[in-house]
N, C-alpha and C positions, 0 to 999 in steps of 0.2 A: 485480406478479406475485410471491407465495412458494411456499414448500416448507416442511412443516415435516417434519425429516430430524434420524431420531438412530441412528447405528450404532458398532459396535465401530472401535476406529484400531490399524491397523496401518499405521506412520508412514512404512516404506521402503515399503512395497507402495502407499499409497494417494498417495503422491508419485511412483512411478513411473505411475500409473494416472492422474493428472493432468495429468503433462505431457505424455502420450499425448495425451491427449485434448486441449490445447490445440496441439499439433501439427496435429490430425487438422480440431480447426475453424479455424486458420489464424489462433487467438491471440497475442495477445504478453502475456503477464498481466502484471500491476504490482502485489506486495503495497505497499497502506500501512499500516504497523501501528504500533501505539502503546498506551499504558495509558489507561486513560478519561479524558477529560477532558483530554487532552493538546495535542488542536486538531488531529486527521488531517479532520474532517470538514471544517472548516472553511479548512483548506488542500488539499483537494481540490477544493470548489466554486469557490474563485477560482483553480486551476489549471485545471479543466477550461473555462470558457471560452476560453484561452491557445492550450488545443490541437484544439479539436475543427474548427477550422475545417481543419486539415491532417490530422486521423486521424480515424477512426469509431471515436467512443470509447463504450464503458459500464463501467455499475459495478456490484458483484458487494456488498451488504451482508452479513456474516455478525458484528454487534454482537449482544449479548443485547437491544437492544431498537433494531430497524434502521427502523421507521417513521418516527420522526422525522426520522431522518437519509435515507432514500429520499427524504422530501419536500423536503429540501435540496438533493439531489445533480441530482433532478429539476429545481427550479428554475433550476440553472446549465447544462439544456437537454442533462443526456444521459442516457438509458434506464438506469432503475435496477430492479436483482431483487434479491430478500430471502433469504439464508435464515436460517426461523426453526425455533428453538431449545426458544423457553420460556425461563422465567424462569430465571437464574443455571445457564443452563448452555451452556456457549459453544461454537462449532463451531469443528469440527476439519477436518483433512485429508480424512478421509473422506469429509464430506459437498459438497465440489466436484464432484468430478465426477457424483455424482447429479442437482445442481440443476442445471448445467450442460444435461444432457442437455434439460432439462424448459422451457431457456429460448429464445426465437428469435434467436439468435446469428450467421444465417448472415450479414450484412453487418455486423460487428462486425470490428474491426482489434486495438484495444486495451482489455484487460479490466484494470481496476482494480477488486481484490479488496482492503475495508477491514476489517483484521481488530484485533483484542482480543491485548496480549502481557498476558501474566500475569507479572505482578512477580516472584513465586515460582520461577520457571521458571528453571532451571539455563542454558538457552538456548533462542534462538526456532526451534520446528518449523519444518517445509520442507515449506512445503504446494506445490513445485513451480513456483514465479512462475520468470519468467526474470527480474525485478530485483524485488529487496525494500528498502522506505525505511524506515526509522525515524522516525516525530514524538515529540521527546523535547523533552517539555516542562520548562523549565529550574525546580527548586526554589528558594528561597528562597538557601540556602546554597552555590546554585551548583554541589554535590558531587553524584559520581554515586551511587544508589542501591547496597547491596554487590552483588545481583544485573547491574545494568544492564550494564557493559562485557564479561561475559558475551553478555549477547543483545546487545548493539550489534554485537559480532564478523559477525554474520549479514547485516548489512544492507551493499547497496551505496552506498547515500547516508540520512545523517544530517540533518532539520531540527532545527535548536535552535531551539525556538520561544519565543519569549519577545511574541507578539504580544499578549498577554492583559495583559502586566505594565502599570504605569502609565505615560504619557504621560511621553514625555521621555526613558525610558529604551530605552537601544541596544542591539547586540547582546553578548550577555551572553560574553566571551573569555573568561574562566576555565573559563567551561560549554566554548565550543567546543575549548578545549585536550584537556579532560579527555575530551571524546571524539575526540579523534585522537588521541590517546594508548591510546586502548581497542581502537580501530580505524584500524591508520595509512593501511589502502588504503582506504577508502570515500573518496566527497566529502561533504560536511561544508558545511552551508550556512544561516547564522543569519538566522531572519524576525523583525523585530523591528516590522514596520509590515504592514499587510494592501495599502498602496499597490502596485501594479504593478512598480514599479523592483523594489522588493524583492524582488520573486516573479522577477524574469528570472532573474538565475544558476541559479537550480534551474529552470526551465523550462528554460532553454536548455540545461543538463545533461539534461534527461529529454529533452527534444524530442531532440538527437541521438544519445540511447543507442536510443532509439527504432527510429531512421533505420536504426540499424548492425542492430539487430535483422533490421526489417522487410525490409532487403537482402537479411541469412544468410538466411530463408525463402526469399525468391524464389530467389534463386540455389541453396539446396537441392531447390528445385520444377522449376527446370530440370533439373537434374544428372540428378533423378529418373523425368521424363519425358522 
């Protein structure tokens, strides 16, 4: 299912109108965001079969070109929506909660929204998630981009992904420094093999930030009623 959805951002207002609304359908959203090609997609689909057996999970595409990657997310067996854009022009805050509306959400637990950072970008917007990851895909030289520990500041947990690189090589410590150094309170967690083992520490960090979320709800739903 898409949308194609283009309006004006106003970035405090349509962040506040977000997490309204993931309030209101009983969301936990999970931005993963990263520069193209960095591997969010691809460390999404082998994270989502990890979790879907204990949460109702789906996923939220907003890439400048999300078919591909919908027929990805779908094959690792959870409900994926599009929204689309058009060419080179990439979605914002604003348009969540529109497409939102437009999607069948009601037994959904956790929304994973995979979004586009633009390298340029002085830091990454707040499109309202309650946890934001970072996939930062490690350079050649190991160094961070001048922008990047700018927008790393934003995310609650850091992949250093280095799963792309050639056979044999580990996880890249120079890279993982220089991002906890950018960001000393995130967790920080280097893939350097698509194997399973690999993938737990970060699952098991996400599975129980999850947990603690999904608690504050209920226990806010009590208080409330």
């Amino acid at each position: 299912m898409t949308t194609d959805i283009r309006a004006e951002c106003d970035t405090g207002k349509d962040t506040a109108i977000n997490r309204a609304l993931f309030r209101e359908l009983g969301l936990t959203a999970i931005g993963i965001c990263s520069a193209p090609r960095a591997g969010k997609t691809t460390i999404l689909e082998r994270t989502l079969p990890l979790l879907k057996d204990e949460f109702r999970v789906a996923v939220l595409e907003t890439d400048l070109h999300p078919a591909l990657d919908a027929r990805r997310i779908r094959s690792a067996g959870a409900p994926v929506w599009q929204i689309i854009t058009g060419n080179d022009y990439p979605a914002d805050a604003s348009m969540v909660a529109e497409a939102l509306r437009q999607f069948p959400l009601a037994r959904t637990q956790i929304l994973f929204i995979e979004r586009l950072i633009d390298p340029d970008e002085s830091s990454l917007p707040d499109w309202g998630e309650d946890v934001r990851v970072i996939v930062y895909r490690v350079p050649p030289a190991s160094v961070l981009p001048a922008n990047m520990p700018n927008l790393l500041r934003a995310a609650d947990a850091v992949l250093v992904n280095t799963m792309d690189c050639p056979p044999g090589k580990g996880i890249d410590e120079k890279a993982i420094a220089a991002v906890r150094q950018a960001n000393h309170d995130a967790a920080v967690f280097g893939l350097h093999r698509p194997a399973q083992d690999n993938l737990t520490p970060w699952v098991g960090w996400l599975r129980q930030r999850i947990r603690l979320l999904l608690s504050g709800q209920a226990r806010g739903a009590e208080i409330s009623g």
